[in-house]
N, C-alpha and C positions, 0 to 999 in steps of 0.2 A: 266724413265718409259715411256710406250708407250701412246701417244692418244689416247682417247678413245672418240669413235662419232659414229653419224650417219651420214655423207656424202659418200655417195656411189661413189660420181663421183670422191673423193680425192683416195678412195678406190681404184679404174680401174686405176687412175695414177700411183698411186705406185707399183702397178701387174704389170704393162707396163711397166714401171723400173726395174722388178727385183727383187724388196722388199719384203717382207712376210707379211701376212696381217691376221688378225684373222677375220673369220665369222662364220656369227650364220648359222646354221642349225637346221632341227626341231627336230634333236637329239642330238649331241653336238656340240660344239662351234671349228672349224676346222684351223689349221694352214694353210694359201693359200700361193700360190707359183704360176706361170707359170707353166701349168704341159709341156710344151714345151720348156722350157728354162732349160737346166743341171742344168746351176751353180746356178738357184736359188731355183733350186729343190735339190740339197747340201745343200742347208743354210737351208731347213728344217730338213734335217738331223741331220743337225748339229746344230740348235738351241736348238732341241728337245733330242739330244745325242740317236738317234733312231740307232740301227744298221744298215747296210743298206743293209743286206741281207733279211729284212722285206718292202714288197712292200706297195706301197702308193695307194690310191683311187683317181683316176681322176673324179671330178664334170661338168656338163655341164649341158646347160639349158635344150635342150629338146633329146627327143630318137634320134631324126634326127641328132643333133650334135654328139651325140654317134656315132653315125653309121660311121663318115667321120675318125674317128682313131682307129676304132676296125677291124677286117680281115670280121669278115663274124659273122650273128646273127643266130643261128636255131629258128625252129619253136619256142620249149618251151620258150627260152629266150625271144624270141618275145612276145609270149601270159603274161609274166613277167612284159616285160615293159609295154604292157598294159593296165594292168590290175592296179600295184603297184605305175609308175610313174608317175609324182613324186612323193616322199615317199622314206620311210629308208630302203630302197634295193639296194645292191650291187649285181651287175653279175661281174663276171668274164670268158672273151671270147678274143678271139685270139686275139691280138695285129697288127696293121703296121707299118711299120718302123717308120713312123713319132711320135710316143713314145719313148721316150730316155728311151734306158734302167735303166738307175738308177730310175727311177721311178718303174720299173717294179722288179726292185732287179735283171734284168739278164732272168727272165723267160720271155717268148713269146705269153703272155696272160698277159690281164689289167686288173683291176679291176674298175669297172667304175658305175658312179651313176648319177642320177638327185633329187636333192634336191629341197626339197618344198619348206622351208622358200621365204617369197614373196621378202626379202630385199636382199638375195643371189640370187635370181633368177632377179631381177632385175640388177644388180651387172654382173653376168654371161652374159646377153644379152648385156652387154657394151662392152665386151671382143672378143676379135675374137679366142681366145685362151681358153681351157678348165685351169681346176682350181687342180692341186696336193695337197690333204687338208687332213691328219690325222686328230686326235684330236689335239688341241691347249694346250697340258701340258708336261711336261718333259716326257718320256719313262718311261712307267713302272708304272704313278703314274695318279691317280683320273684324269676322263676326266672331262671338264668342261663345266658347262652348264648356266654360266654367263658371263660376258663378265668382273665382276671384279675378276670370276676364272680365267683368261686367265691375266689378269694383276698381281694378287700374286704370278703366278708360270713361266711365259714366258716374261711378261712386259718390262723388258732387253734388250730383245732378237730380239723386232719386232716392225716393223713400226709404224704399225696402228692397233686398234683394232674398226671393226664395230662392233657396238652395236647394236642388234636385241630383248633385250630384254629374259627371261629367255626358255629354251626351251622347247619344246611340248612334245618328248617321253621321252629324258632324258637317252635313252641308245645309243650306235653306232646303228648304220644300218646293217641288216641280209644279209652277204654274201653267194651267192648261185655260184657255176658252174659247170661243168656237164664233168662227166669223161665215156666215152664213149655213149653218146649220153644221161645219164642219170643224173638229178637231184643232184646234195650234196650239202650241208651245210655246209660250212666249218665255219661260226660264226654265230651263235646266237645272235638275237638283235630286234630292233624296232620292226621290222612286225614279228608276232612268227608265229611257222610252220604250228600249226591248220588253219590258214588261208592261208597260200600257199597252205596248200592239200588241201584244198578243191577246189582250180584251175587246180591245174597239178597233184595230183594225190601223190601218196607218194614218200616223198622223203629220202635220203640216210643223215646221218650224220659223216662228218671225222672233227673233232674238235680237239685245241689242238697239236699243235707241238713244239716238243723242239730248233729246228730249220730246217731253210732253208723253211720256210711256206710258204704255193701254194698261198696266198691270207692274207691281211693284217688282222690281231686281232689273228690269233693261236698261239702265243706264252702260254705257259702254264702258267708261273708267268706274271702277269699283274694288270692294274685296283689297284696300293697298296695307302692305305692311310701311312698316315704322322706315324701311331700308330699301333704296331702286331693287325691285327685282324684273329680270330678263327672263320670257320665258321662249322653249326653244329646243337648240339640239345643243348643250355645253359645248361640245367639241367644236364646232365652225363657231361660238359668241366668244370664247375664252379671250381670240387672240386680240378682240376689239379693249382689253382691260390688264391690261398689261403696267405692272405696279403696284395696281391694287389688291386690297386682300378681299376675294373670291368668296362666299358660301357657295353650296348646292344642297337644292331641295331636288330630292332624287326618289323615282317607283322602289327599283328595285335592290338597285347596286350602288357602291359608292366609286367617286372617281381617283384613278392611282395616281394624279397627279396634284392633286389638293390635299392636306391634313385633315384625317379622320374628324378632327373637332372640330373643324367648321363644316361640318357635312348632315344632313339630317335622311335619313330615306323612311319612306311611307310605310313601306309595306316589303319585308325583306321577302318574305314569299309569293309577292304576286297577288298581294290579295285586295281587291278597291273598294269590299267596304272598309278593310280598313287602313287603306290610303286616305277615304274620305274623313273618316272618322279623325285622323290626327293631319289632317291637312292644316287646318285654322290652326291648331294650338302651334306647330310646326312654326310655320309664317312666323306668326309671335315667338317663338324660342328664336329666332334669327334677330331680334331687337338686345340680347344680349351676346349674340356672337361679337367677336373681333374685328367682323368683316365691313367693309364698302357697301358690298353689294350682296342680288344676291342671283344667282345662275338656276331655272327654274325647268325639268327638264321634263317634256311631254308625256304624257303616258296614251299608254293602249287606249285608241280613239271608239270604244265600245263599251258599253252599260254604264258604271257609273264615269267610267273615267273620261266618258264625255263633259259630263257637268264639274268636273275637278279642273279638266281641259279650260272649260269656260269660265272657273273661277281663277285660273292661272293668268288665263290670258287679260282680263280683265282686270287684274290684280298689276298688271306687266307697265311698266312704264312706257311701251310699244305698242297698246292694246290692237 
């Protein structure tokens, strides 16, 4: 199994090598690579069994190091980084060559971010090199937002795991780029969209692809825990499961008809960041309940509990 620390500087060593490395982020916990080196931008691929017609997020410490691998930034993008970074925002903007394609899956456009956490941003400033970092879980299944998530499901697989500690928003980072000079959303995430429009203005949503996706998180089935979950209004799915033992992952309330112990809720007070924030780890606590399955119930379809919406529904065996 993997080490698991906090030395930053053992960290820079092993990036420098080639190695893969887990770091925390203030929204999940990110598989790092060279986003400059091929072969070791494959081994994430291939740790994670990621297709690799799905592009990867290149991390860097500040917008100015952005700038030295991306073609060219517009206005909007600009007033973006502004405003967001750092913070759980992805742009996606022209590429230069010096981006190996396999990072980009072949398209000529990056996807690129600056991340907050201070112990990856510390880490990043050691590098002279930006950082290739999905989330740190196998493809397909619960991102992680601890550093012993990243050891139960990749620990095999990878060098080192820095420990940062559990994280702050709890979902990926909101990808945005702009198809003819204008705004889209191609994922849903950290910073929800009522707070980008009220910057730039409203913007477009293309969510959701079955393949060949413009930007890393569209894939339509994603986010699955260990256990079927349904997601929904529990009360019209229950009667379709009749025999089986039931979870619920619930906003605000638990339900009178199910055992408290198999019941997890978000946010007893109404609150989405932090519904967000324990939503992933949640998922995961449902792989040691007693249950079948698991009953998944909607929340309030505004700021973040949109992109929780969409990690629900995508997570759903019904996506």
């Amino acid at each position: 199994m993997a080490e698991i620390g906090k030395d930053i500087h053992k960290a820079a060593e092993l990036l420098k090598r080639g190695k893969l490395v887990a770091i925390p982020t203030e929204t999940v916990y990110g598989l790092a690579a060279n986003a400059f080196n091929p072969e070791a931008v494959l081994n994430v691929f291939e740790a994670k069994e990621r297709p690799h017609f799905d592009p990867l997020i290149v991390h860097s410490s500040t917008a100015q190091w952005v700038k030295q691998h991306v073609a060219e930034t517009s206005p909007m993008a600009q007033i973006l980084m502004d405003e967001f970074w750092p913070g759980p925002l992805t742009l996606v903007l022209p590429k230069k060559p010096i981006v190996p394609d396999v990072v980009t899956s072949g398209l000529d456009s990056v996807a690129v971010r600056v991340p907050s956490h201070p112990m990856t941003q510390d880490l990043l400033r050691m590098l002279d090199f930006p950082l290739a970092a999905p989330s740190a879980n196998p493809f397909g299944y619960v991102s992680p937002t601890t550093a012993q998530h990243v050891q139960d499901q990749l620990g095999d697989k990878i060098d080192y795991i820095l420990d940062g500690g559990p994280t702050t928003v709890g979902l990926e980072s909101t990808i945005i780029g702009f198809e003819e000079g204008k705004p889209v959303v191609f994922r849903l995430g950290g910073l929800s969209i009522d707070v980008i429009e009220e910057v730039i203005g409203k913007v477009e949503l293309s969510l959701n692809q079955s393949s060949d996706p413009k930007a890393p998180g569209m894939l339509k089935s994603h986010y699955a825990p260990g256990k079927p979950l349904y997601f929904g209004n529990p009360g019209e799915m229950i009667t379709d499961f009749e025999g089986k033992r039931i979870g619920f992952l619930g906003f605000m309330t638990r339900l009178e008809f199910l055992p408290p112990k198999q019941q997890l809720i978000l946010s007893p007070h109404g609150d989405l960041h932090e519904a967000a924030v324990n939503l992933f780890a949640f998922m995961r606590e449902f792989e040691k309940f007693p249950v079948d399955l698991i009953l998944a119930e909607k929340l309030p379809d505004i700021g973040l509990g949109r992109a929780i919406n969409d990690r629900l529904r995508r997570a759903s065996v019904i996506p």
